[in-house]
N, C-alpha and C positions, 0 to 999 in steps of 0.2 A: 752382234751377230745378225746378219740378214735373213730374212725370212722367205723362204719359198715357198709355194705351192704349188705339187706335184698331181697334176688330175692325168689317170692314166689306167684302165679299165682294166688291161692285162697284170694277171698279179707278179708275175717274172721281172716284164720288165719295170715297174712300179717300185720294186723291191728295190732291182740292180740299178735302176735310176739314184733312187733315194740313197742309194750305200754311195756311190758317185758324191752327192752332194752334200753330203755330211763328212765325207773324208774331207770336203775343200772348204770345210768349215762352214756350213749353213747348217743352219735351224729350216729342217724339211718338216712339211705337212704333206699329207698325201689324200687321196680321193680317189674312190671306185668309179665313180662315173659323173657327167658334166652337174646332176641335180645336187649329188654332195657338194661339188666342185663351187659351186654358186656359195651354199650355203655357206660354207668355211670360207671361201674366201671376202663373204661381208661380215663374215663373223669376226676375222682373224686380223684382214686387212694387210695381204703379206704383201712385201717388197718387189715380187716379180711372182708372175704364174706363169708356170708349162704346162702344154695341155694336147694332148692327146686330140684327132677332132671324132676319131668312128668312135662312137662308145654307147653303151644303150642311157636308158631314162631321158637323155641331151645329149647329143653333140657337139664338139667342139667349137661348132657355127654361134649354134645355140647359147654356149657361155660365153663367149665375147658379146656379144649381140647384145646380153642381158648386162652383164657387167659394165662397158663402153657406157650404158646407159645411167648406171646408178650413178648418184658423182661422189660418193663417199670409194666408189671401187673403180672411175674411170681412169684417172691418172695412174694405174699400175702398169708398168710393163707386162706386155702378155708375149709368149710366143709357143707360136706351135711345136708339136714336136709328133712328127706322123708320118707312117709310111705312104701316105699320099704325095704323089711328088707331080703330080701333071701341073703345068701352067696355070690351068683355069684354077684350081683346087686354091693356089699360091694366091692369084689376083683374088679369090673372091676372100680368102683369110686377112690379104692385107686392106681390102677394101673397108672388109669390120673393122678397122683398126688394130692387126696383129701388129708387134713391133718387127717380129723375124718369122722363118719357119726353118725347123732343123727336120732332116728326113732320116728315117731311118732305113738301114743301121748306121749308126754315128758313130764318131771318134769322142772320146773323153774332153779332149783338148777341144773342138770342135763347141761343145755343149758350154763348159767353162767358160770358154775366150766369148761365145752371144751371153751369157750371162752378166760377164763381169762388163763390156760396153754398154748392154743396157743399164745398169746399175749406176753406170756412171756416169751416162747420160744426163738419166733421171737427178741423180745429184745433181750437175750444174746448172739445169731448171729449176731444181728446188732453191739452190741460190740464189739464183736470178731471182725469182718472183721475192724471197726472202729481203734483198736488198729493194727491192722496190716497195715493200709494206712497208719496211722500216725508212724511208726517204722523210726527209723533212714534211715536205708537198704535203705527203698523204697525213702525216701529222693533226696539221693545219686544218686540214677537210673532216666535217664534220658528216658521220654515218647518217643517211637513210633509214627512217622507219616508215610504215606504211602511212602513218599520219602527218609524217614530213611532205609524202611525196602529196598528200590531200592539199598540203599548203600551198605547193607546186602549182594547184591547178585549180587556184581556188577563184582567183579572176576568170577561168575560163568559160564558157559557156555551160548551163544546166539546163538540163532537159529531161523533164518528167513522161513518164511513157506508161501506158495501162496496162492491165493485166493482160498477158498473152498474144502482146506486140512483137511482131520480129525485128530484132536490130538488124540483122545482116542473114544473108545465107551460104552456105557453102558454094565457093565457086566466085565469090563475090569479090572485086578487087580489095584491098584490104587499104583503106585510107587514115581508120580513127582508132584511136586510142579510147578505152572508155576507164572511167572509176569509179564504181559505185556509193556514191551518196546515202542513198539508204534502197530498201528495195532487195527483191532474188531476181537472178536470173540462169539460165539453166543452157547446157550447151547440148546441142544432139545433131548426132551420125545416123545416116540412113542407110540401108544395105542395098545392094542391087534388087536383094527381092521385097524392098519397101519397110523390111525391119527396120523399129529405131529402135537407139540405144543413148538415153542418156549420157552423157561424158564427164559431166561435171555440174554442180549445183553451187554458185556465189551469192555471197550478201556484201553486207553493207561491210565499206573498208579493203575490199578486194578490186583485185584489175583486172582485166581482160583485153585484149584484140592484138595484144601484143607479139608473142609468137610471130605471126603473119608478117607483121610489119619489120622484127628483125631478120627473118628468113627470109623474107623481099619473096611474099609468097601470095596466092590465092586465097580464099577463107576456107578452113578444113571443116569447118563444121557450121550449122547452122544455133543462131544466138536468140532464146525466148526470153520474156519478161513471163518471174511465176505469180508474182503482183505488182501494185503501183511501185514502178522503180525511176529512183530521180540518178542521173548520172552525171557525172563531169566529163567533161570530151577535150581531147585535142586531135590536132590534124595531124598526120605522120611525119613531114617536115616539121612541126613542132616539138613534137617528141623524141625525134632521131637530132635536132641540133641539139636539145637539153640532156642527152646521151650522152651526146660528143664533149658536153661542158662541163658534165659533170659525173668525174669517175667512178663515185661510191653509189649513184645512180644506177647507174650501167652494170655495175659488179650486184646492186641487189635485182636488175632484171634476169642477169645472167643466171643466177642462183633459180631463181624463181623458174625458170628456163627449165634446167636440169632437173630440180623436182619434179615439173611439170609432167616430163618425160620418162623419169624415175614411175611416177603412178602411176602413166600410162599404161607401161611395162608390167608393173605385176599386174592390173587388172584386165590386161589380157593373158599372162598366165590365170589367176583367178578363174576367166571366165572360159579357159580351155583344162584346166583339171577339180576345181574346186565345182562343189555341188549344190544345187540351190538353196539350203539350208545353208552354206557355209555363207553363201555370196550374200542373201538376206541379213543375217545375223552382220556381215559387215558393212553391208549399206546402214541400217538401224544404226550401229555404233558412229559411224563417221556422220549420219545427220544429226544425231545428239550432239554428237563433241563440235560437229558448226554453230549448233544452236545454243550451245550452253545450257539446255534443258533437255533432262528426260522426255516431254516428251514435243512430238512434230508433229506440223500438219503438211501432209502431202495425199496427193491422188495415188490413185493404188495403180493408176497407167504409169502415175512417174516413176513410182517405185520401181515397178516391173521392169520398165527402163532404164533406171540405174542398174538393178539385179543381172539383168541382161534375158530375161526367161519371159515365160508368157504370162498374163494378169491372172489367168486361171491358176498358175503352178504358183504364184507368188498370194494369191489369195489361199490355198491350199497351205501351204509352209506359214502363212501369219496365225493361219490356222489352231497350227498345229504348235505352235509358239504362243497362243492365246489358252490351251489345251493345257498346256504345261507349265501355266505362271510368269513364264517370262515378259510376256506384254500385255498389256490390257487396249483396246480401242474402243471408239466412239467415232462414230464418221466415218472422214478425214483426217480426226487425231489419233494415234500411236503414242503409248505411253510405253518404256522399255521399264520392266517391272526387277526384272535380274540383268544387270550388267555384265556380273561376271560369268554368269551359263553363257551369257550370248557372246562372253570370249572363247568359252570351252567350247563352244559350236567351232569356232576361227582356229582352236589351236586343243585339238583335247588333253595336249599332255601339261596342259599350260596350266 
């Protein structure tokens, strides 16, 4: 039995929707509005979502936007289903990658016959890609681990760089591919009014500049060394033919891609409803789990700059997390004292 999700704010039509598609034999989910509508549907992971787009907490914009982005929830069919009918409304739902849009008020038949073609679409894709895993070829081709691709690039040039070196900056044509060797390094965005915000913190075993180079794009952000970092490099023609030669390559960049984009996404939700104790407590957690130890040494400008807040509210919040058992310091080091408060910070029913 196929599984639907129904996001649709109004509780009349929600009902009379849902009673529609349980007669034609589906397993219906339903949701109040676009923030349930997310959650259930990475929870559930249904077959097809309909989606309403006016609804409060998110709009309907809002849930494809977020979901398009995860990759665990981008391949679902999605389609609208709203009394919005103007043009523009239509281009900008199919621009997010809507599959359809039905207006309301609608025919039974009408809703049905978009569901059952999307549904079946999505099948003979899943085929397709299905008979292509299973091909001899791919057989044969042995998977990609990050230490593989180390091997890749082991003849290439290294190049040691000091602390607080810029590889590149925003804006910057995008030539080189990097891997770090050993070493951190740290990505940061600046706002028109001269805010930075950390984006990202790498060590050793990790890659970078990539994005740019398969997007055939500018640099989005600027690239610092946080100590002495030794790198391996290739040139973009280097990179892009050993793409092209090597499929399980390519499929673990693309991966890596979509994550990429996935974290992006919540930590800009994070950073427009979550509060600086929430957003602290999760930077803390995510540089432990890079570091493999409790505890880190970081600047409390970096910090502030991952958190996204100011050095003063983030020295305030360590504060008050030093007050309470959960961390101890010295310095520059951060020792995370309770793990699990500092998830009940992130999730308090957790």
């Amino acid at each position: 039995m196929k599984k639907i999700l129904l996001i649709e704010d109004n509780l009349e039509i929600r009902e009379n929707t849902a009673e529609i598609l349980e007669l034609a034999n589906y397993d219906v989910l339903t949701a109040e509005n676009g923030k349930v509508g997310v959650a259930l549907a990475k929870k559930e992971l249904p077959d097809i979502i309909i989606c309403d787009i006016m609804m409060p907490e998110m709009d309907g914009y809002g849930v494809i936007h977020i979901l398009s982005k995860t990759p665990e929830t981008a391949h679902i069919p999605f389609v609208f289903l709203t009394a919005k009918a103007d043009k523009t409304d239509i281009r900008k739902g199919m621009a997010l990658g809507a599959d359809d849009y039905i207006t309301k008020p609608f025919e039974e038949t009408e809703l049905l016959n978009a569901i059952e073609v999307r549904l079946n679409k999505t099948s003979v894709i899943h085929d397709a890609f299905k008979k292509i895993e299973e091909s001899p070829e791919d057989q044969t081709q042995k998977i990609l681990s990050l230490n593989e691709l180390k091997e890749l690039f082991k003849e290439n040039e290294k190049r040691t760089y000091r602390k607080g070196q810029v590889l590149y900056t925003e804006g910057d044509v995008a030539n080189t591919f990097f891997f770090i060797a050993s070493g951190k390094v740290k990505g940061i965005k600046t706002d028109s009014y001269g805010k930075i915000l950390v984006t990202n913190i790498l060590k050793e075993g990790e890659f970078f500049g990539h994005i740019e180079i398969l997007e055939d794009t500018k640099r989005k952000e600027t690239v610092e060394t946080i100590e002495e970092t030794t790198l391996i490099t290739a040139d973009k023609t280097e990179f892009l033919k050993l793409l092209e030669s090597n499929r399980n390559l390519a499929t673990l960049f693309l991966k890596k891609l979509a994550l990429d984009v996935h974290e992006n996404e919540e930590r800009l939700l994070k950073l427009a409803y979550a509060s600086v104790r929430e957003r602290t407590a999760e930077a803390l957690l995510k540089l432990v789990e890079k570091n493999n130890s409790p505890t880190i040494s970081i600047t409390r400008e970096d910090l502030s700059n991952i958190v996204g807040t100011a050095t003063e509210s983030l020295i305030r919040t360590l504060s008050e997390f030093k007050e309470e058992g959960l961390i101890s310091s010295k310095g520059r080091e951060i020792s995370v004292n309770n793990i699990d408060s500092l998830k009940r910070e992130i999730n308090p029913l957790g």
